[in-house]
C-alpha positions in Angstrom: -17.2 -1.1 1.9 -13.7 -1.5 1.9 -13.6 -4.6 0.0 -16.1 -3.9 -2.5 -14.3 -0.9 -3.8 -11.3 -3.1 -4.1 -13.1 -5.9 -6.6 -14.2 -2.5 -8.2 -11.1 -1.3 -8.4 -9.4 -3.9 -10.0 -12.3 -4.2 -12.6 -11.9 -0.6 -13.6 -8.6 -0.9 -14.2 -8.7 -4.3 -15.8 -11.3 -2.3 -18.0 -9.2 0.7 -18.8 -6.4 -1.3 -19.9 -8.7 -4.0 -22.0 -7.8 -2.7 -26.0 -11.0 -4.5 -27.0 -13.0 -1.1 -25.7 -12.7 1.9 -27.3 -10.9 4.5 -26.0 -13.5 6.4 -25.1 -14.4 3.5 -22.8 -11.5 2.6 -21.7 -10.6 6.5 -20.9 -14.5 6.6 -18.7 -13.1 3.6 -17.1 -9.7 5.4 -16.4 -11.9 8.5 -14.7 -14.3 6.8 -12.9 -11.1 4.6 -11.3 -9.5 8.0 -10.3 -12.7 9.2 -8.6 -13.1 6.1 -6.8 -9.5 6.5 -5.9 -10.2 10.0 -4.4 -13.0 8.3 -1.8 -10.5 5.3 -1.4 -8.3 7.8 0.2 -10.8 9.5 2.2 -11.1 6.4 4.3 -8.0 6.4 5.5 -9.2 9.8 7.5 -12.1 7.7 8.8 -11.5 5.8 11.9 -14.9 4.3 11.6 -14.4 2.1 8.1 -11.0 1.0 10.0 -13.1 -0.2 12.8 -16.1 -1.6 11.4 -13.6 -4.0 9.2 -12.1 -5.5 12.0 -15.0 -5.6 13.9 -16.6 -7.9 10.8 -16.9 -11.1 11.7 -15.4 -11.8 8.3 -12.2 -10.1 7.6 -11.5 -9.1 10.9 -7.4 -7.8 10.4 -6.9 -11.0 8.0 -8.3 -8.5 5.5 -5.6 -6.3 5.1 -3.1 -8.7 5.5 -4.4 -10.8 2.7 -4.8 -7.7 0.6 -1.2 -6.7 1.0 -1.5 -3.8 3.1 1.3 -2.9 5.3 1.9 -4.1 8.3 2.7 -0.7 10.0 -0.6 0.6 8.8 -2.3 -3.2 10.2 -0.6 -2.1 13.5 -2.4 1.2 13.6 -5.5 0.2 13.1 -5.5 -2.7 15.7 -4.4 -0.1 18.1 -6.9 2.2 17.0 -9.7 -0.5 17.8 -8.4 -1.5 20.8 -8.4 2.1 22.1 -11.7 2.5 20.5 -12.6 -0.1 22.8 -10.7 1.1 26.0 -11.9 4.4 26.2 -16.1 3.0 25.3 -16.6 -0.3 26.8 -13.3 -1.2 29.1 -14.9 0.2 32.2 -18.3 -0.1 31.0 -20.7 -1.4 33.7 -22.7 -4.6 33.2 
């Protein structure tokens, strides 16, 4: 999820700023990038999209780096997932 609302994001507001839309486009463009914003930040409060990205076998934490997020924020979601995985599986019997 994570990554596909940052292509969208940077199409929005490639959009909003493109003069070769009207401005009513370009200002539809400018609103739907603020809502998408708003649910942006609401995964920050999810523990869940944190995990399941570096749980992809994909992006794993090379994600974020790659994307420029910071490291003290790539250091609290590792620890988050490797809590995560403490307190479900550590002990877990097989």
């Amino acid at each position: 999820v994570i990554p596909a609302m940052d292509l969208i994001d940077q199409w929005m507001t490639m959009y909003s700023r493109d003069t070769k839309f009207l401005l009513s486009i370009r200002s539809a463009f400018g609103l739907a990038k603020k809502t998408l914003d708003r649910y942006y930040q609401l995964t920050d409060k999810s523990e869940v999209y944190r995990i399941a990205m570096v749980l992809h076998p994909h992006h794993k934490l090379s994600y974020f780096k790659s994307a420029g997020w910071e490291d003290a924020w790539i250091k609290t979601t590792e620890d988050l997932v490797r809590k995560e995985f403490e307190r479900s599986y550590l002990n877990m019997e097989i």
